[in-house]
C-alpha angles and dihedrals in degrees: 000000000000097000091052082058095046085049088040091053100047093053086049092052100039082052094048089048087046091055095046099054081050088057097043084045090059103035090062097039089053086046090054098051099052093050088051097048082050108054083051091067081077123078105229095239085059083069110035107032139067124165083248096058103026095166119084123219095224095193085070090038109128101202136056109305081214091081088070133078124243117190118261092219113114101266118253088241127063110200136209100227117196102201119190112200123162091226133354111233124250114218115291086350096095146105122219090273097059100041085049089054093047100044095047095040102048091051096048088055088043084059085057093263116145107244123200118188124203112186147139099239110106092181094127088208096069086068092060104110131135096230110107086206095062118098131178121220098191116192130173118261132252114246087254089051097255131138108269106235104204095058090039099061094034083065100038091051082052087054097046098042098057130082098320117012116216129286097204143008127211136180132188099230112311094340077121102037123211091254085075097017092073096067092054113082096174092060136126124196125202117214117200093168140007138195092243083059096051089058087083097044092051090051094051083042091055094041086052088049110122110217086247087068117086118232117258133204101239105127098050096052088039081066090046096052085049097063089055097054094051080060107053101030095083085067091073110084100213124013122212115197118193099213139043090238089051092047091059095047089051092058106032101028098035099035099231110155120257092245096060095049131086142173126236128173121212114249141189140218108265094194087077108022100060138135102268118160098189082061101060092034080065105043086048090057096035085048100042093241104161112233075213086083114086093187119062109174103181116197121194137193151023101358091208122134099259087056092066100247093132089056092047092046087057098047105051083037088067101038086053091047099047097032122051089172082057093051098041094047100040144069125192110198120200122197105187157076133259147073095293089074098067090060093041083056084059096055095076139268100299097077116069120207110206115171119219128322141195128272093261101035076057093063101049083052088050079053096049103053130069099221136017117226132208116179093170115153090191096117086199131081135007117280117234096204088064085055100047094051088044085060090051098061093257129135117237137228113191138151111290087243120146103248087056106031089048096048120016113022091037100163132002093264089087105029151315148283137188144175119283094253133099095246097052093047094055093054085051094053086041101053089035086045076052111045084058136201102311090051097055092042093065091052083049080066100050104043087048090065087048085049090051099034095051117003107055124119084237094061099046097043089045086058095042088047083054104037092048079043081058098046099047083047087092090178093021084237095159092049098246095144089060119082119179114193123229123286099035 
């Protein structure tokens, strides 16, 4: 009978404890999240310039550095990149980091910078560019699919000790660990998610969670993993966050300096992802979408369950149950992969399953549809997809989660957001299914500006140029670090 207390009053306190972290969780994400809201009231000029110091020190800028302009002209200063990427991405065959990693680093060869790629992929093909400046660096992966570290850097110590070493370093996330990072003063990380993020993910995870799931211990071994990574963070010389809402955790959660943040958006290529009405005229008619249906909701993407697909299948399941008007007059297009389409394929025909496509064929999809859904419940990182349709002149729907509330859908003229639960997403596919076509059309336009203002290829890989200018700049003698805004 004592030992079944003892056991009672250890579950009791392991669940009050359990409780208590949740809480905690939430009181400083909601605190967070007001004083970022807050410090976007200000326009960023208000903060860093004065008519007497017109010039920014941009390693000390607290905003996107894609709100700024960089000049087009090719840069003064032509620099040797080492890049370190687990595995560079194949066509259509590719995550956001990759993407990411493909998109930045082609352009900045493209702009006559030396670009040395250190990655797991030993697929000759993916080698085969016609820029005379891109070089491949292939290891052999770890079991787990990692780079292997120790290859990695003997080839990357061959490289830098050559001819020219290398002006600046950069890594998408840990493809160059801390264990090696530490000894690299000259080095950017990306960060396209971390742990604190996931906080979020694994509450909304826990709140979706049907009594036939078991629980799972996610949240106590995400804090865990949070502690590690406040460790082992500092060894990373500069840190690049790709939205507003990473950039302040990094600062304020995990501690980084101010100086060795910076915020850069993700951007896309707009060559490709552009507002182009023929196109989708002629994916409606190649695809067997009606001009009858006044409503085309299009979905992309990994159709995975973190990625919100259960929540957006019950969703549309109910509104088509419960409203005949909703299924004759609308269409929902899906463009991925994964064990969510073939539900979606049961809810009717109105809804079309397409599979992947390539990057082109993607755009013409983004220019058929009315409006772009993301119903990701992945708190971390900035999702390309949202980016793409913004390009394309489309308005957006997405999670109400802090990376893209914060910096993409940042008020309801160019989109909407809603709660991750089935009710809320419903209200937000009724009053969109209301407003109509001329109505989101105008938000397509608006959020095209943002797109174009803020989300293009040209504008990220113009940040991370000067930003890498900045960093291989040791005594900032050529003033890279300095940015004075038009004007002055």
């Amino acid at each position: 009978m004592s030992m079944a207390k003892d056991r009672s009053s250890i579950f009791s306190f392991q669940y009050f404890c359990y409780v208590v972290i949740i809480l905690s969780i939430c009181s400083v994400i909601l605190s967070l999240s007001w004083s970022h809201c807050c410090s976007q009231c200000h326009s960023p000029y208000q903060v860093t310039v004065t008519k007497q110091n017109p010039r920014i020190n941009l390693l000390s800028y607290p905003f996107a550095w894609n709100h700024l302009v960089f000049s087009s002209e090719p840069p003064s200063k032509f620099l040797k990149i080492a890049l370190f990427v687990r595995k560079w991405p194949h066509k259509s065959h590719a995550g956001g980091l990759e993407r990411h990693a493909l998109t930045l680093h082609l352009a900045l060869a493209k702009r006559g910078h030396d670009l040395h790629i250190f990655t797991t992929s030993t697929d000759s093909s993916l080698s085969n560019y016609s820029i005379h400046n891109l070089h491949f660096h292939f290891s052999k992966p770890t079991p787990a699919g990692y780079l292997d570290q120790a290859s990695v850097w003997e080839q990357f110590q061959a490289q830098n000790s050559s001819s020219k070493p290398f002006d600046v370093v950069h890594t998408e996330s840990v493809g160059l660990r801390y264990t090696r990072s530490r000894y690299v003063t000259n080095l950017a990380v990306t960060w396209h998610g971390i742990a604190y993020e996931t906080f979020h993910s694994d509450i909304i995870q826990e709140l979706l969670r049907t009594p036939q799931e078991p629980q799972t211990k996610a949240l106590t071994e995400r804090a865990v993993k949070v502690v590690e990574e406040v460790k082992f963070f500092p060894n990373y010389a500069h840190h690049v966050a790709t939205s507003d809402h990473a950039g302040d955790i990094l600062k304020r959660v995990y501690m980084i300096p101010e100086e060795r943040v910076h915020i850069i958006l993700n951007g896309v290529d707009q060559q490709v992802f552009r507002s182009d009405v023929s196109k989708g005229n002629e994916f409606k008619k190649r695809h067997g979408i009606p001009d009858s249906k006044s409503l085309v909701i299009g979905l992309a993407g990994r159709l995975v369950k973190d990625k919100g697909h259960p929540l957006m299948f019950e969703a549309l399941k109910q509104i088509i149950a419960e409203n005949s008007s909703f299924q004759e007059s609308s269409m929902i297009v899906v463009a991925g992969d994964g064990p969510w389409g073939a539900r979606y394929r049961d809810l009717g025909a109105n809804i079309l399953v397409l599979g992947s496509l390539e990057q082109a064929e993607l755009a013409s999809f983004y220019n058929a549809i009315d409006i772009f859904a993301n119903p990701t419940l992945r708190a971390q990182g900035l999702d390309h997809t949202l980016l793409e349709a913004m390009l394309t002149g489309k308005p957006v729907m997405a999670t109400r989660l802090a990376s893209i509330a914060g910096s993409v859908i940042v008020g309801n003229e160019m989109g909407y957001t809603f709660s991750p639960t089935v009710s809320d997403l419903k209200k937000a596919i009724y009053e969109l299914w209301i407003s109509g076509r001329d109505a989101l059309d105008k938000k397509g336009q608006v959020a095209m500006q943002r797109g174009l203002q803020l989300f293009t290829a040209t504008k990220m890989a113009a940040a991370y140029e000067r930003l890498f200018l900045c960093i291989s700049s040791a005594m900032h003698e050529d003033h890279f670090c300095e940015y004075q805004p038009s004007g002055y």
